[in-house]
C-alpha positions as CSV (number, residue, x, y, z in Angstrom):
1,X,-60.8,2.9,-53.7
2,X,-60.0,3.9,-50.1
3,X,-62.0,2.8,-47.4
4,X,-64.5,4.5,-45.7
5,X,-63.6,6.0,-42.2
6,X,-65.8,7.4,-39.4
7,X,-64.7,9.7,-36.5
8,X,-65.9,11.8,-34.1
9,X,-63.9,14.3,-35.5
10,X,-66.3,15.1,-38.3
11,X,-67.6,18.6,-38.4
12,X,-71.0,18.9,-37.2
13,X,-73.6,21.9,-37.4
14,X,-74.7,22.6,-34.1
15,X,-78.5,21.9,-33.0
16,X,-80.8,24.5,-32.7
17,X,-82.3,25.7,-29.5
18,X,-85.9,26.4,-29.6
19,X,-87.4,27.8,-27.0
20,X,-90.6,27.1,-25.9
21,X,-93.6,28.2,-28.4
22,X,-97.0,28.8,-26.3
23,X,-100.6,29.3,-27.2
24,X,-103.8,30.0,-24.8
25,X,-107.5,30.7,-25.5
26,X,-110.5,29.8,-23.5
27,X,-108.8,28.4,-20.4
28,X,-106.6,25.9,-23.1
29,X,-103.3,25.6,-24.2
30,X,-100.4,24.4,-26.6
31,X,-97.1,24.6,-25.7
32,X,-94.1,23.2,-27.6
33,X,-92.7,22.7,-24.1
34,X,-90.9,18.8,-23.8
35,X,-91.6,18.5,-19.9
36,X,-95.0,19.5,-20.3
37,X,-96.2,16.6,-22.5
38,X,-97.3,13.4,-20.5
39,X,-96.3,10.0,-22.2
40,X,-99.2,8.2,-20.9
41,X,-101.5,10.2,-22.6
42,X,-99.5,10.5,-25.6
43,X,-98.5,6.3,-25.6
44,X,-102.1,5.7,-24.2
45,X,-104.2,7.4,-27.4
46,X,-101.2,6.3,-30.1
47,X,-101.0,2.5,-28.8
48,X,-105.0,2.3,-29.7
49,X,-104.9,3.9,-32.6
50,X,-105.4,3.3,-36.5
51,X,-102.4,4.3,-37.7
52,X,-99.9,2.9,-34.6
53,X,-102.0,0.5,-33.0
54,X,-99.7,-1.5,-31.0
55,X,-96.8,0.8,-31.2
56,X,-94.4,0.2,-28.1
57,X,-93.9,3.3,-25.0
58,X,-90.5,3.4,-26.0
59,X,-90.7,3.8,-29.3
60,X,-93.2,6.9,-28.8
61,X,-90.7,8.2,-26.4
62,X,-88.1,8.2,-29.1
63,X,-90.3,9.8,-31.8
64,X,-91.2,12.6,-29.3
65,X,-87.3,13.7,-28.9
66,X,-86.6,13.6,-32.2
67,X,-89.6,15.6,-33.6
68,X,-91.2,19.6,-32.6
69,X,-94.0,18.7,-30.3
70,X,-97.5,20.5,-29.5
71,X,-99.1,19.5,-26.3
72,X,-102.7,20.9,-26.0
73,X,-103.9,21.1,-22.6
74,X,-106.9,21.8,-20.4
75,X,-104.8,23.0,-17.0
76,X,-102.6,20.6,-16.2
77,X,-104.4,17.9,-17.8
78,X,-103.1,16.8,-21.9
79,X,-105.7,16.2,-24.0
80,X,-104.2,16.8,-27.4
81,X,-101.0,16.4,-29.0
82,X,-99.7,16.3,-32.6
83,X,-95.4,16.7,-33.7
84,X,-93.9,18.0,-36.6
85,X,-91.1,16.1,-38.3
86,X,-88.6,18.9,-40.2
87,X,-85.9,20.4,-41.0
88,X,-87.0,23.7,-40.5
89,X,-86.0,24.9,-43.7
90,X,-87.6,23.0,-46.3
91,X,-89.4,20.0,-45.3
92,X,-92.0,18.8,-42.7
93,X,-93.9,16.0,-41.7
94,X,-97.3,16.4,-39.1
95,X,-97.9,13.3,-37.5
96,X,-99.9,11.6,-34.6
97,X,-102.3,14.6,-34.4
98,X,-105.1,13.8,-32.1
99,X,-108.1,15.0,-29.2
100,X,-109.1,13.2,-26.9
101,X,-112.8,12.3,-27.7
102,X,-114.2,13.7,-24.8
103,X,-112.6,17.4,-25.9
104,X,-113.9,16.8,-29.9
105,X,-116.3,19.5,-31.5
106,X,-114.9,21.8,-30.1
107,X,-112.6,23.7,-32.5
108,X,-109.5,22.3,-30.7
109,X,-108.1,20.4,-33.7
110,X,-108.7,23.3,-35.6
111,X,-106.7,25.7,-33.0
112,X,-104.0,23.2,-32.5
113,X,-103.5,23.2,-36.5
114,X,-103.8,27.4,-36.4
115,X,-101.1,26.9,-33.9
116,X,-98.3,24.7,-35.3
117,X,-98.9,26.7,-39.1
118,X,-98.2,30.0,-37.2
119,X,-94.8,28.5,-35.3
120,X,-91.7,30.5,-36.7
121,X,-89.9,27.5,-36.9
122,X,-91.9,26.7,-39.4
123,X,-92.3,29.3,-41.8
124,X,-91.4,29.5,-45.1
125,X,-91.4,25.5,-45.7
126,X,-91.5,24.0,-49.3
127,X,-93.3,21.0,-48.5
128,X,-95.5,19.3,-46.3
129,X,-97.0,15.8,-46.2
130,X,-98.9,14.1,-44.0
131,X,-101.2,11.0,-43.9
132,X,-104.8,10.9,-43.1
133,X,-107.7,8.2,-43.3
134,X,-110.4,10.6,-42.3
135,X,-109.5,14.0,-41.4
136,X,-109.1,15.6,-44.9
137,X,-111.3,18.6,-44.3
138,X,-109.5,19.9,-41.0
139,X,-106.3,19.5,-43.3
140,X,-107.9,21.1,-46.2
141,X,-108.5,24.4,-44.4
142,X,-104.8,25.0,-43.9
143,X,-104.0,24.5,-47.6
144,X,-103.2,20.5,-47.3
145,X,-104.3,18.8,-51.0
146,X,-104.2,15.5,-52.2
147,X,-101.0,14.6,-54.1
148,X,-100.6,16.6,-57.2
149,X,-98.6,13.5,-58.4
150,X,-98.9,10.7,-56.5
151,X,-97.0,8.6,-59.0
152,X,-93.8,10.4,-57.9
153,X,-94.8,9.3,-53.8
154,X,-93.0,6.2,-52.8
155,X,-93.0,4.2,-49.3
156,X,-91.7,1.6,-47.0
157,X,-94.3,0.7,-44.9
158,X,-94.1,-2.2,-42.4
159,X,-98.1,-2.0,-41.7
160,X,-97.1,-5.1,-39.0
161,X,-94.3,-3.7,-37.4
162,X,-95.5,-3.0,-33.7
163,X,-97.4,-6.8,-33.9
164,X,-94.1,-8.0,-34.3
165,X,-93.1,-6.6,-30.4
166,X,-95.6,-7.8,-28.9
C-alpha cells in the first residue's frame, strides 16, 4: 500500500460568491451581508444561551465565516441573527436563530424564518435539521417535523465543551 500524500496541488472547486441577500419591512431588515453583523451582539446573546452557554468570541467568529448568515436589524442596530450551515445543494443546517427579547412578539422570528426559506441559495435542498428545546411551532410553520426516524440520527455532543475554556 502506498502512502498517503497531501499537496497543494490537489484540484479544488472554486468557492462560490454570494452576493448579498436583503430583506426590509416595517423600518427592519435582514441582510446576508458579513460586515453588517456585529459580534457583540451575536457573542453577547450565544455566550448566555441554552444551547452555547459559555461558548468562547472566537469560536462564534469562526462559525460565522464558515456558515450563510442573516443579520436582522432595526437601523443600524442587530437585534436578530440566525446562519445556515449547507452545501447548497442538498443539505442544511439552521442554527443559533434568536431575537433579542425586547424585539419578541412581534412576527420577527417568523419574518427572519420567511426570509432565509425564500434565499436562492437555498432552494431546492433535500434535507434540513435543526435543534430546538422550545421553538417547535415557529419551525413547524415552515414544514420542519420531528424525526421521521430518529433511530437512524446519531451525534457527538460534548454538552461541556465551552466549560472546558473557561
Amino acid at each position: 500500500m502506498l502512502p498517503l500524500r497531501f499537496t497543494n496541488k490537489a484540484a479544488r472547486l472554486p468557492m462560490a460568491k454570494t452576493r448579498a441577500a436583503e430583506w426590509r419591512k416595517n423600518g427592519f431588515c435582514v441582510t446576508t451581508a458579513p460586515n453588517r453583523l456585529d459580534m457583540n451582539v451575536i457573542h453577547g446573546f450565544l455566550h448566555g444561551s441554552y444551547w452555547a452557554n459559555g461558548i468562547p468570541r472566537a469560536i462564534v467568529k469562526k462559525s460565522v465565516r464558515s456558515s450563510l448568515c442573516f443579520g436582522l436589524f432595526r437601523g443600524k442596530e442587530q437585534i436578530g441573527f440566525a446562519r445556515v450551515i449547507s452545501d447548497h445543494s442538498t443539505f442544511a443546517y439552521l442554527a443559533d436563530v434568536f431575537v433579542l427579547p425586547n424585539y419578541r412578539g412581534r412576527g420577527l422570528a417568523k419574518w427572519l424564518m420567511e426570509c432565509i426559506m425564500s434565499h436562492p441559495e437555498l432552494q431546492g435542498l433535500r434535507r434540513w435539521l435543526l435543534v430546538t428545546r422550545d421553538a417547535h411551532g415557529l419551525y413547524e410553520k415552515f414544514g420542519f417535523t420531528p424525526l421521521a426516524h430518529p433511530e437512524r440520527l446519531m451525534e457527538i455532543h460534548c454538552a461541556d465543551l465551552y466549560a472546558q475554556h473557561l
